[in-house]
VEXGU-764927 format. One record per atom (N, C-alpha, C): z, y negated, x negated. Coordinates in Angstrom, 2 decimals. Atoms other than C-alpha are relative to their C-alpha. Last residue first. Layout:
BEGIN
+---------+---------+---------+
!      zz !      yy !      xx !
+---------+---------+---------+
!       Z !       Y !       X !
...
+---------+---------+---------+
//
This chain:
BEGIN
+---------+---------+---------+
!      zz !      yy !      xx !
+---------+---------+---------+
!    0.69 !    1.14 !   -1.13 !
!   10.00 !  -24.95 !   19.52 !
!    0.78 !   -0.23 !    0.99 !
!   -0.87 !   -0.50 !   -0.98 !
!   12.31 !  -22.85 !   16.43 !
!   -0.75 !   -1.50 !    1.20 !
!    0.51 !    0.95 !   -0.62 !
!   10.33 !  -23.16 !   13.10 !
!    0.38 !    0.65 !    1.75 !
!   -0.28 !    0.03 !   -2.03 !
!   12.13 !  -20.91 !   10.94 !
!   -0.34 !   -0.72 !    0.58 !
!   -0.45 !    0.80 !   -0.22 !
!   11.92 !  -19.58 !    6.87 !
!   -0.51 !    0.01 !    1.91 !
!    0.03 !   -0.24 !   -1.37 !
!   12.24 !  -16.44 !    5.57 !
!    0.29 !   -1.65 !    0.73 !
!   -0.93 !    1.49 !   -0.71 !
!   12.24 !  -16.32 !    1.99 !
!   -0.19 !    0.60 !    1.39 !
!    0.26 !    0.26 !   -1.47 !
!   11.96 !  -12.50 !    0.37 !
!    0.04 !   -1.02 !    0.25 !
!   -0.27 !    1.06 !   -0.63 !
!   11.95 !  -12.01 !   -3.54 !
!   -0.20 !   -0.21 !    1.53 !
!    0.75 !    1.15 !    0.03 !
!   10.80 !   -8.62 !   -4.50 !
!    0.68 !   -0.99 !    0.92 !
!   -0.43 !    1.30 !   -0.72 !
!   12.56 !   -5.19 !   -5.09 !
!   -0.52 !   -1.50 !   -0.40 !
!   -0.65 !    1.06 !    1.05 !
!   12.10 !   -3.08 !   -8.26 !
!    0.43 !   -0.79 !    0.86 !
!   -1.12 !   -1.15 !    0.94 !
!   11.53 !    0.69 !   -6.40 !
!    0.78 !   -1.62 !   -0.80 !
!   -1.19 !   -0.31 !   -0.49 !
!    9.89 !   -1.29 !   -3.22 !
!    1.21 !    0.74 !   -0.88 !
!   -0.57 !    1.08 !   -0.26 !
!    7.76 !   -3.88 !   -5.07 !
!    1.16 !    0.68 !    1.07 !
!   -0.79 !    0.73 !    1.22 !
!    6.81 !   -1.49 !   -7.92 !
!    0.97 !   -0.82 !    1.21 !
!   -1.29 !   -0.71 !    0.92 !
!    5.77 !    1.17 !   -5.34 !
!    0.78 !   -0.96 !   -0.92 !
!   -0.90 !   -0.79 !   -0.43 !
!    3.84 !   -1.11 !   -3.59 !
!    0.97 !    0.76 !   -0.56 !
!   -0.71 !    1.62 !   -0.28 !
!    1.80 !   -2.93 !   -6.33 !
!    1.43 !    0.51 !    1.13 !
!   -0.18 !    0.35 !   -1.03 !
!    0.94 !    0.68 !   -8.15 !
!    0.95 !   -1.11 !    0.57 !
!    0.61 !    1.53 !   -0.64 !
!    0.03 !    0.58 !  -11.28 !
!    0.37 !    0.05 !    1.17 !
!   -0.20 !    1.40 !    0.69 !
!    3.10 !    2.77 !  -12.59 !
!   -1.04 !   -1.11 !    0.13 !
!   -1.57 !    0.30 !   -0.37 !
!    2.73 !    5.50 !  -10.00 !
!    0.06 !   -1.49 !   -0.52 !
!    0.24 !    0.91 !   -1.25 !
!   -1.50 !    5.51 !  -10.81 !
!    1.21 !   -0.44 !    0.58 !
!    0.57 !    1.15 !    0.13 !
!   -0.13 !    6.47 !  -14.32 !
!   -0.49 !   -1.24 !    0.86 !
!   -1.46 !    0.86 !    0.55 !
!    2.17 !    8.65 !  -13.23 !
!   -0.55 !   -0.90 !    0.00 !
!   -1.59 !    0.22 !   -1.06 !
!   -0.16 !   10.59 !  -10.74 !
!    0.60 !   -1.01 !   -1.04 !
!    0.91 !    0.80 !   -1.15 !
!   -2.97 !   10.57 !  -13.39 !
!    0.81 !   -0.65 !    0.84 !
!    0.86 !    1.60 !    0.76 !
!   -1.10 !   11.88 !  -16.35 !
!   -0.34 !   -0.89 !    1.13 !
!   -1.68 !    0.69 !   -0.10 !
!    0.22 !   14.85 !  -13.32 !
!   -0.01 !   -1.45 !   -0.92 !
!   -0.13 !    0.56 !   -1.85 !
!   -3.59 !   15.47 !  -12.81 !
!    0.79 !   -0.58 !   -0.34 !
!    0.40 !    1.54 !   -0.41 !
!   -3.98 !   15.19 !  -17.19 !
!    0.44 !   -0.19 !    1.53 !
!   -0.15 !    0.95 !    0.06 !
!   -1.31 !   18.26 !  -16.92 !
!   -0.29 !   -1.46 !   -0.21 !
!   -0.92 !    0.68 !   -0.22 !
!   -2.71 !   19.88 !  -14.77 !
!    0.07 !   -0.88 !   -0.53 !
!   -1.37 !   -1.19 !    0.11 !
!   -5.83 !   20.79 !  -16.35 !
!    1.10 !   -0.94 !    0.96 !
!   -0.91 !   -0.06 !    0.86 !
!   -8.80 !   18.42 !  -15.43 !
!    1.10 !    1.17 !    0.41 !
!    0.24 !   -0.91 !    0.43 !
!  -11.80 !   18.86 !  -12.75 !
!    0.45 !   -0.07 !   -1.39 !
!    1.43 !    0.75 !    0.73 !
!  -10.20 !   18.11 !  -10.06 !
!   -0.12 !    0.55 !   -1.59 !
!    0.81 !   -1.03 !    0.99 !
!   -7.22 !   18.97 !   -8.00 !
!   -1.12 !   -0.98 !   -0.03 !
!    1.13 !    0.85 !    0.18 !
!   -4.10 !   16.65 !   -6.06 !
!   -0.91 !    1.10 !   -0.93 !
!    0.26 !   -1.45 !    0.19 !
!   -0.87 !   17.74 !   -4.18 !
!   -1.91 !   -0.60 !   -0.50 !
!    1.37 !    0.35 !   -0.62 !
!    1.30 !   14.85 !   -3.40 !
!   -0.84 !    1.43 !   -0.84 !
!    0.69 !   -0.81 !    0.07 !
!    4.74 !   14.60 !   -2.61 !
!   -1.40 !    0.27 !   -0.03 !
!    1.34 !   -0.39 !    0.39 !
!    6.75 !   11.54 !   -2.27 !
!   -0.91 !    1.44 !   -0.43 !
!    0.76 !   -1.08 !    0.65 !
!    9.98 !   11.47 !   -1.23 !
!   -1.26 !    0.14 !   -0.01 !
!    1.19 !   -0.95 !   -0.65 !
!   11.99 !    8.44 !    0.15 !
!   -0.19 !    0.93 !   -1.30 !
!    0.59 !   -0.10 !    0.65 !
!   15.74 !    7.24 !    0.01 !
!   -1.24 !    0.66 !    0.29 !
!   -1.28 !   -0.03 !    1.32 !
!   18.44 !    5.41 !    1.36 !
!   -0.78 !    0.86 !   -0.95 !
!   -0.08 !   -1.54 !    0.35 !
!   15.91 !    4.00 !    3.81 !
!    0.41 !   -0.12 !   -1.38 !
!    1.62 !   -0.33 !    0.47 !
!   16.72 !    0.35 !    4.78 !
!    0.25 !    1.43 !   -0.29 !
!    0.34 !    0.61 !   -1.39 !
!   19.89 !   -1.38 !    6.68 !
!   -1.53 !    1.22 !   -0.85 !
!    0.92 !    0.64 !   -0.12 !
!   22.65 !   -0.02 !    4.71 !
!   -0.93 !    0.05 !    1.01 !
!    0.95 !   -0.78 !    0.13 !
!   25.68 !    1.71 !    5.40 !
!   -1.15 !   -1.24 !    0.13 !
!    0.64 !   -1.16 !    1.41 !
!   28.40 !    0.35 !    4.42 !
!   -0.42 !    0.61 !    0.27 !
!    0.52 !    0.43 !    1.42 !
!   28.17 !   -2.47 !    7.61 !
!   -0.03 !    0.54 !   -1.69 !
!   -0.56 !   -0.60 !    1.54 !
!   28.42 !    0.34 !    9.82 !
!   -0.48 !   -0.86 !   -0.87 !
!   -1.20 !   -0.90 !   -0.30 !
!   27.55 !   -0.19 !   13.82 !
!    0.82 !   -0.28 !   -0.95 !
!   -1.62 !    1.13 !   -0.16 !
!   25.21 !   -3.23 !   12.90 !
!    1.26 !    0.77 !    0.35 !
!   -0.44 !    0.11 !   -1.46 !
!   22.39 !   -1.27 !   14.39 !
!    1.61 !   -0.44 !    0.12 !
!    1.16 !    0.75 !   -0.56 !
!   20.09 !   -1.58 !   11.18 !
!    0.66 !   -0.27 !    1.18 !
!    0.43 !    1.29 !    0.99 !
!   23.08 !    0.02 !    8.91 !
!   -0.88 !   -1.09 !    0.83 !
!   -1.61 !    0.76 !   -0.51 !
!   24.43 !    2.76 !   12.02 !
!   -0.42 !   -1.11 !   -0.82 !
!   -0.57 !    1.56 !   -0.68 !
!   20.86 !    3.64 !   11.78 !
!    1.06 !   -0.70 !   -0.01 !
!   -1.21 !   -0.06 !   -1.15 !
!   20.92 !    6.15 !    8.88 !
!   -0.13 !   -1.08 !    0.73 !
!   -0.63 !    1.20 !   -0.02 !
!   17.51 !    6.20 !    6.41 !
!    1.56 !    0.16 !    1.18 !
!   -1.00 !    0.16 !   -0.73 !
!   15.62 !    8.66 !    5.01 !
!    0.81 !   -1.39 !    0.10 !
!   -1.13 !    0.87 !   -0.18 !
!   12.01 !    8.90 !    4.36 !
!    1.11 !    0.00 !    0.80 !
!   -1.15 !   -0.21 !   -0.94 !
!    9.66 !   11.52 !    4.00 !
!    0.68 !   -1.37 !   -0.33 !
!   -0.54 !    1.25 !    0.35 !
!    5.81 !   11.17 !    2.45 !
!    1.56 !    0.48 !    1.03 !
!   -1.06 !    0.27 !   -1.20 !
!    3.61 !   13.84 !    2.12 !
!    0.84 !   -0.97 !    0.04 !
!   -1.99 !    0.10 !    0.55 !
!    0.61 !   13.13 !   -0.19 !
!    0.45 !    0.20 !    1.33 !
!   -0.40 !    0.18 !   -0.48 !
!   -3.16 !   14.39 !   -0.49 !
!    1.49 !   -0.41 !   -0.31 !
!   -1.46 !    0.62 !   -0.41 !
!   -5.72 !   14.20 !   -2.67 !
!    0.47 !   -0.04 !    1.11 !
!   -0.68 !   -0.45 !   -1.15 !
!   -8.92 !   17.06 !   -3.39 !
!    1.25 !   -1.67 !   -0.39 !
!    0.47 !   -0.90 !   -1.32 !
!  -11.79 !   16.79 !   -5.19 !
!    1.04 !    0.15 !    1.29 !
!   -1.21 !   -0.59 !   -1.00 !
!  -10.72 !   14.50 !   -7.95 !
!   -1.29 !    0.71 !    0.74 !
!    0.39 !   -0.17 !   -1.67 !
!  -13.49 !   13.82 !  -10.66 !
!    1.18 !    0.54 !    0.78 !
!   -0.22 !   -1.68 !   -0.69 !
!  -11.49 !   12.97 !  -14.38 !
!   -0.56 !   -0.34 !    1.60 !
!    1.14 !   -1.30 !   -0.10 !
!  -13.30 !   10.23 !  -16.41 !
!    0.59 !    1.60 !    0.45 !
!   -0.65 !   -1.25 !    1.05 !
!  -10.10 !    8.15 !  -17.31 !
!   -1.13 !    1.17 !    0.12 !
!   -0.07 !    0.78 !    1.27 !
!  -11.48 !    4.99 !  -15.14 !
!   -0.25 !    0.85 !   -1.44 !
!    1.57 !    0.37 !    0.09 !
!  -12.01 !    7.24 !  -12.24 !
!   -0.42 !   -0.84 !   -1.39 !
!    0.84 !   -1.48 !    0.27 !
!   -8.76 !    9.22 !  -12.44 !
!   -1.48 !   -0.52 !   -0.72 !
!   -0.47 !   -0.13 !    1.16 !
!   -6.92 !    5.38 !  -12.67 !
!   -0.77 !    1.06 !   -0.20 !
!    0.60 !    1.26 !    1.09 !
!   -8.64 !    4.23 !   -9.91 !
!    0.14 !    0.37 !   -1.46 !
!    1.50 !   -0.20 !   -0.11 !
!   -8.00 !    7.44 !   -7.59 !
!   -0.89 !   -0.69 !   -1.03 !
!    0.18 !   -0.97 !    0.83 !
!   -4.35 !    6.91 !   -9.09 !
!   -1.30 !    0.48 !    0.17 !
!   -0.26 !    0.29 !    1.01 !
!   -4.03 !    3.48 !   -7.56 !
!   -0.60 !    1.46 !   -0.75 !
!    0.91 !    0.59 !    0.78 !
!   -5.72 !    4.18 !   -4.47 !
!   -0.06 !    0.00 !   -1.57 !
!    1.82 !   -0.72 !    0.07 !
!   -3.71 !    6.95 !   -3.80 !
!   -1.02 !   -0.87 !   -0.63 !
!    0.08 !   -0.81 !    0.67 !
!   -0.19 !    5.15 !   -4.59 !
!   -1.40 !    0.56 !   -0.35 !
!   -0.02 !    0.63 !    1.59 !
!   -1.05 !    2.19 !   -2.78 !
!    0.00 !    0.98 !   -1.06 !
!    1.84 !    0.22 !    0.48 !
!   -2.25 !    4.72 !    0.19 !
!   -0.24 !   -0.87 !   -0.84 !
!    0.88 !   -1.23 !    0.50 !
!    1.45 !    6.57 !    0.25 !
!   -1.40 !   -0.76 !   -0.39 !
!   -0.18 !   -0.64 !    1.70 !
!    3.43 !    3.44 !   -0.51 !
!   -0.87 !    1.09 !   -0.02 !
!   -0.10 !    0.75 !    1.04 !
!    1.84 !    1.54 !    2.72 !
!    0.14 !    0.27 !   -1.27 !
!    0.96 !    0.19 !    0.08 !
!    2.07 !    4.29 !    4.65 !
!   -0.96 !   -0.67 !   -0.96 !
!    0.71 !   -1.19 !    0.92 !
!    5.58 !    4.56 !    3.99 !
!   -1.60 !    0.36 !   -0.18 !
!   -0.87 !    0.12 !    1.26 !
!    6.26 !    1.26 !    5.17 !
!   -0.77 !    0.97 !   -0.99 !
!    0.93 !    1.43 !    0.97 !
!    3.88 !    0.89 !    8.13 !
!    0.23 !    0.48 !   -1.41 !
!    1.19 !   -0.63 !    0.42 !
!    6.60 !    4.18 !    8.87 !
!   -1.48 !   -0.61 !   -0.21 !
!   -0.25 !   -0.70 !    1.34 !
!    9.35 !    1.69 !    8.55 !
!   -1.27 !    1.07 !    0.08 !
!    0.83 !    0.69 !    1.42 !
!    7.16 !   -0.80 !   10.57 !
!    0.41 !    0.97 !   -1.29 !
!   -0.68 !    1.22 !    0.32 !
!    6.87 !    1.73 !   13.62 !
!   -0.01 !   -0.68 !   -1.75 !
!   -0.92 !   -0.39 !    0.85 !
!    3.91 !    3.25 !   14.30 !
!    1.27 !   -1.13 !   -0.27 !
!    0.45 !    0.04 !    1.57 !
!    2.00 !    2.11 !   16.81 !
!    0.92 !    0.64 !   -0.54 !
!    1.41 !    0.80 !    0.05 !
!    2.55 !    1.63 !   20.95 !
!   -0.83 !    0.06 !   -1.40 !
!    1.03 !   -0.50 !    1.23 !
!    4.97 !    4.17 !   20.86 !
!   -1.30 !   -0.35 !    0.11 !
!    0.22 !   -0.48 !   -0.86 !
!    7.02 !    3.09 !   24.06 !
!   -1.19 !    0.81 !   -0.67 !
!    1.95 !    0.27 !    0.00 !
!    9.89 !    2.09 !   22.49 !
!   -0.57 !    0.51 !    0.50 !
!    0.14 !    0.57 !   -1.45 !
!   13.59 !    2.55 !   22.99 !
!   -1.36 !   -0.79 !    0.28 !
!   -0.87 !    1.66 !    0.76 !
!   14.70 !    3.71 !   19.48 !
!   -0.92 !   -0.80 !    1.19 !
!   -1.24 !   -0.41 !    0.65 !
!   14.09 !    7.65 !   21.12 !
!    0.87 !   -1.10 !   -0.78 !
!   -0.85 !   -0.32 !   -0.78 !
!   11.18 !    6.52 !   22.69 !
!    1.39 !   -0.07 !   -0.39 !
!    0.04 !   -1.00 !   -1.13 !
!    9.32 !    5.89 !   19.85 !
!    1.00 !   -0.57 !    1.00 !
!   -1.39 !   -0.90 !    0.33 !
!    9.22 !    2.05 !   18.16 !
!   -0.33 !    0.87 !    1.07 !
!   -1.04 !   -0.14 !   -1.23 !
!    6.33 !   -0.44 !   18.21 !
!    1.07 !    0.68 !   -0.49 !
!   -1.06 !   -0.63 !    0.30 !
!    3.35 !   -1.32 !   15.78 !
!    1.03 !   -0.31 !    1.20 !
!   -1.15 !    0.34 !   -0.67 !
!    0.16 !   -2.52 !   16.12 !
!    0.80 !    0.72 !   -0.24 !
!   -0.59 !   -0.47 !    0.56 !
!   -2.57 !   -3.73 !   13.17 !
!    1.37 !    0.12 !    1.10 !
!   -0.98 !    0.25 !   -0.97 !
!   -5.33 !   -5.59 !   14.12 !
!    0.99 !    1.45 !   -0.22 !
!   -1.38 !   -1.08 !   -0.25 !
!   -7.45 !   -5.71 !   11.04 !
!    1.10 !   -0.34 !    0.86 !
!   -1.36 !   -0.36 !    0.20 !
!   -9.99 !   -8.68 !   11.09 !
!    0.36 !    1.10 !    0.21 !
!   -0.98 !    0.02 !   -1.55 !
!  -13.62 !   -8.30 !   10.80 !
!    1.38 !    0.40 !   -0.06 !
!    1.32 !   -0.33 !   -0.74 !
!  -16.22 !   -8.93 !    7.78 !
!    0.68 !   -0.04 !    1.73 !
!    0.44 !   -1.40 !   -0.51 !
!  -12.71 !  -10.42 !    6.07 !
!   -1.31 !    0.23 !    1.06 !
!    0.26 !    0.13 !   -1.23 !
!  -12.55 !  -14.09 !    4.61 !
!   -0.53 !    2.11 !   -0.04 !
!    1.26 !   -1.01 !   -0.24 !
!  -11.75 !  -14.47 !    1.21 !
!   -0.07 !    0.47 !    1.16 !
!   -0.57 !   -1.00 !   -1.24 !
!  -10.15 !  -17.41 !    0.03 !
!   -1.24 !    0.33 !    0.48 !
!    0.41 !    0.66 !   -1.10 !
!  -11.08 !  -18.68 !   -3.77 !
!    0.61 !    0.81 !    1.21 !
!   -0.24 !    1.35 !   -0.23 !
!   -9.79 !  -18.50 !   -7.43 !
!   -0.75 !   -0.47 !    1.52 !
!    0.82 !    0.02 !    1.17 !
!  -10.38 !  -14.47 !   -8.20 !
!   -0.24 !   -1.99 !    0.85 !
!   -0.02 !   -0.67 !    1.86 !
!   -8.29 !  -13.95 !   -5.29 !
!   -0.91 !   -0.78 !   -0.42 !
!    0.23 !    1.14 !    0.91 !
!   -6.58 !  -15.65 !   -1.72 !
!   -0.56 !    0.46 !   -1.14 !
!   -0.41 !   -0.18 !    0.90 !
!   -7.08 !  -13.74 !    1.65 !
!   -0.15 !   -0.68 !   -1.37 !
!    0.49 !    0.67 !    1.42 !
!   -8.57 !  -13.95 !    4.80 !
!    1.70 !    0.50 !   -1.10 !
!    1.41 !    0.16 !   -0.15 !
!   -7.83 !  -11.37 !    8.03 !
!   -0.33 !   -0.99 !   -1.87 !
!    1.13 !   -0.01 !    1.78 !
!   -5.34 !   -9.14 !    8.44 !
!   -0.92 !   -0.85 !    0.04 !
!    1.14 !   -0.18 !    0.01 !
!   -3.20 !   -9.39 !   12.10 !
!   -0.30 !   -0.51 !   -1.66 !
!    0.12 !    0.60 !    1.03 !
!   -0.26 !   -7.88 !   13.13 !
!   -1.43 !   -0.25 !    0.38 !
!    1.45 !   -0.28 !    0.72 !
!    0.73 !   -6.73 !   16.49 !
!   -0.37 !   -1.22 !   -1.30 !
!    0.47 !    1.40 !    0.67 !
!    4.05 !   -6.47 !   18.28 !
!   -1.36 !    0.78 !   -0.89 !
!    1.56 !    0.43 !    0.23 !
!    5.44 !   -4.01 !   20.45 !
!   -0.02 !   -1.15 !   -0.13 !
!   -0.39 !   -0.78 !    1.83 !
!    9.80 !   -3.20 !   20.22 !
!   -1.97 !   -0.46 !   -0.39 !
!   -0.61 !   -1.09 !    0.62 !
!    9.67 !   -5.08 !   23.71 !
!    0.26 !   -0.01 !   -1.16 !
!   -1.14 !   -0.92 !   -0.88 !
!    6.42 !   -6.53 !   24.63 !
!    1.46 !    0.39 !   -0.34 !
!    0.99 !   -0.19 !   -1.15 !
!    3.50 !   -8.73 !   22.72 !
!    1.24 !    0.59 !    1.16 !
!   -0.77 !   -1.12 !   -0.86 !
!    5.25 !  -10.23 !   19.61 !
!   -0.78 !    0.22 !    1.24 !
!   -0.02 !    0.73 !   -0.96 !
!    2.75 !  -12.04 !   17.19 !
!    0.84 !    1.61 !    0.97 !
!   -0.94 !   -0.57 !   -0.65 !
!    2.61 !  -11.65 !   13.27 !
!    0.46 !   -0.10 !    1.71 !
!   -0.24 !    0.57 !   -0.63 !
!   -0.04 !  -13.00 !   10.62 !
!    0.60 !    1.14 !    1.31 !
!   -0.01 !   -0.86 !   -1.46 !
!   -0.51 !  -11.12 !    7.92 !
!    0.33 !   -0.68 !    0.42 !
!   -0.82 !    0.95 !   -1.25 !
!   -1.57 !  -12.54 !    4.08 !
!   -0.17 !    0.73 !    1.78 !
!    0.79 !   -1.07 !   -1.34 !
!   -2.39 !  -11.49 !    1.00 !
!    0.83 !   -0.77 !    0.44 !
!   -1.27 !    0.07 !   -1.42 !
!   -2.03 !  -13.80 !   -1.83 !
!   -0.49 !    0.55 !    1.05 !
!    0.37 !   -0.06 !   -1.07 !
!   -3.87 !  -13.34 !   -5.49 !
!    1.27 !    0.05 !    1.29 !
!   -0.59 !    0.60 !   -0.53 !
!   -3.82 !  -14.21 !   -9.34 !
!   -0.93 !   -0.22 !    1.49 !
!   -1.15 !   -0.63 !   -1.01 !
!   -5.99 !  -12.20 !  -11.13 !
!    1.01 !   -0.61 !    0.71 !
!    0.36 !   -0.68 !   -1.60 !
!   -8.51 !  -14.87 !  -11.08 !
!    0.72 !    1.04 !   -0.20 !
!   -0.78 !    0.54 !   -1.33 !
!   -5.99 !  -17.02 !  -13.55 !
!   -0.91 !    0.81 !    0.80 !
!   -1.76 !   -0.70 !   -0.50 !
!   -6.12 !  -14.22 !  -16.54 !
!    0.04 !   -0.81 !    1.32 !
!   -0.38 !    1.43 !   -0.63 !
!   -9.89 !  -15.41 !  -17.57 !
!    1.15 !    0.62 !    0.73 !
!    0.78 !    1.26 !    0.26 !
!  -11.31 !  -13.04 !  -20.07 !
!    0.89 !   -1.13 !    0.50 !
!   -0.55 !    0.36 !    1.58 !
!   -8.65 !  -10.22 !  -19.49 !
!   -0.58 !   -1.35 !   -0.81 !
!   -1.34 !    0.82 !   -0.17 !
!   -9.25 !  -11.15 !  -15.46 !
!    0.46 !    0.32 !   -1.51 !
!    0.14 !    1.71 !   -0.23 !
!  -13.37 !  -10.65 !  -16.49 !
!    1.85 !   -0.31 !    0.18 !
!    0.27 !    1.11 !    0.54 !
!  -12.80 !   -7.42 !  -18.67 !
!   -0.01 !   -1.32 !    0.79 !
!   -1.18 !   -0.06 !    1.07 !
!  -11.00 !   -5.30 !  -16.01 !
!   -0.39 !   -1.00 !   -1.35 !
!   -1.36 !    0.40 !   -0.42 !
!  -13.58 !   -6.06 !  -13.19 !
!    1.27 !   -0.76 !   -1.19 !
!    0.30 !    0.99 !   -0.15 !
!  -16.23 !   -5.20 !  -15.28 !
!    0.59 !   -0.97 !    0.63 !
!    0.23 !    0.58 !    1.30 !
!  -15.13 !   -2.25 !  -16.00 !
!   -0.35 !   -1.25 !   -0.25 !
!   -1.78 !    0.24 !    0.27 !
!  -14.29 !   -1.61 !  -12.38 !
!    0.44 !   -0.68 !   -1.37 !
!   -1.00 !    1.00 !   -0.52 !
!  -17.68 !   -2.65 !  -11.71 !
!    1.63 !   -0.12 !   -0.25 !
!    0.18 !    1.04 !    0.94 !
!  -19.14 !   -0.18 !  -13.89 !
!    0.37 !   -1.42 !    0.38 !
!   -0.60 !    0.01 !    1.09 !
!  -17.02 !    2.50 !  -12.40 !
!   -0.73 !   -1.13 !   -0.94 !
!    0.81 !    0.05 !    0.37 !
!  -17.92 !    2.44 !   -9.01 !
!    0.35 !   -0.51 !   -0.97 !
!    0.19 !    1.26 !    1.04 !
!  -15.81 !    4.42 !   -7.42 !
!   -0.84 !   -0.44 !   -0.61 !
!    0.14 !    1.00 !   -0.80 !
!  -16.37 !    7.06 !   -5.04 !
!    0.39 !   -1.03 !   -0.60 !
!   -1.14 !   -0.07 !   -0.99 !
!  -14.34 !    9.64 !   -7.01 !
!   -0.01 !   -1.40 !    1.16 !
!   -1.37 !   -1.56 !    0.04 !
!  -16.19 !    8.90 !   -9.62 !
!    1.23 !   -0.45 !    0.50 !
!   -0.94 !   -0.07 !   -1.06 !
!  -19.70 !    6.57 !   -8.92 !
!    1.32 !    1.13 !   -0.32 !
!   -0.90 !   -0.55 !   -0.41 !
!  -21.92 !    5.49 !  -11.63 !
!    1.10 !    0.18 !    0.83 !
!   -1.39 !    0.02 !    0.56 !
!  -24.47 !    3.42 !  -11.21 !
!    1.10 !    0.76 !    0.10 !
!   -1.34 !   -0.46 !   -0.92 !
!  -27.85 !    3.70 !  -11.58 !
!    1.62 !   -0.34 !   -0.38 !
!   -1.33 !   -0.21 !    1.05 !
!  -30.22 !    0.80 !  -12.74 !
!    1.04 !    0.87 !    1.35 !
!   -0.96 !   -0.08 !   -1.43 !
!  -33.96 !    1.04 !  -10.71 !
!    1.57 !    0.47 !   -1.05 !
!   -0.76 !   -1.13 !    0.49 !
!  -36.54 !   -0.33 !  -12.83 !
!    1.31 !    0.09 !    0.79 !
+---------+---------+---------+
//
């Protein structure tokens, strides 16, 4: 006998359910560590790399790493080998966001059809370029915009949006701020 499974919004909703009961069952496999490894190549070019990872109590090895490069335009004396990391950045909050609220739609039994977001960020160099120590070093502020249909009224979409806002791991860890170390092994 052939068991279907539901899919919304490309999800597979009896896994998610199933998901969400086992870490309420057993709270230590949510507990997880990503991890990037970091290597300078040129310049403002450097390249990350993705590959294992720590969840549900074991490390998880990727099908094939994520090489991940980044640089700086012209204009901050790069040669635009990648994006740079502040736009990593925003990237980062736009497709935590998406996921999150794709998860949350799918959970909540609304079909999307459409997501997108814009994303802006401001920031002043004089903070990053040591000109102006009162001016900070990070963007002073971003904007999110996202434009989303399916087959709820508004206001569940906008439900959706908040809700996927407030799971989101990104957004929490740039609106609440997270512990940094930084430590140094100097050969």
């Amino acid at each position: 006998m052939t068991q279907v499974t539901e899919r919304r919004n490309g999800v597979d909703t009896e896994a998610l359910y199933m998901t969400l009961d086992a870490v309420k069952e057993q709270p230590e496999i949510a507990r997880f560590q990503f991890r990037a490894t970091n290597t300078w190549v040129d310049a403002a070019h450097n390249r990350s790399m993705i590959d294992d990872l720590y969840g549900a109590g074991q490390v998880m090895r990727r099908a094939e790493p994520f090489a991940l490069d980044a640089g700086e335009p012209a204009a901050l004396l790069g040669t635009d080998t990648g994006p740079n990391p502040a736009e990593y950045m925003l990237h980062a909050l736009a497709a935590c966001l998406t996921t999150s609220l794709v998860y949350v739609a799918a959970a909540r039994g609304v079909r999307l059809t459409e997501v997108s977001s814009s994303l802006e960020g401001d920031l002043d160099l004089r903070g990053g370029l040591g000109i102006d120590d009162s001016v900070r070093n990070g963007f002073e502020s971003i904007r999110v915009t996202f434009r989303v249909r399916g087959d709820a009224p508004p206001e569940k979409l906008r439900e959706v949006i908040s809700r996927g806002k407030a799971r989101s791991v990104v957004f929490d860890s740039i609106t609440r701020g997270v512990p940094v170390s930084v430590d140094v092994i100097a050969d």
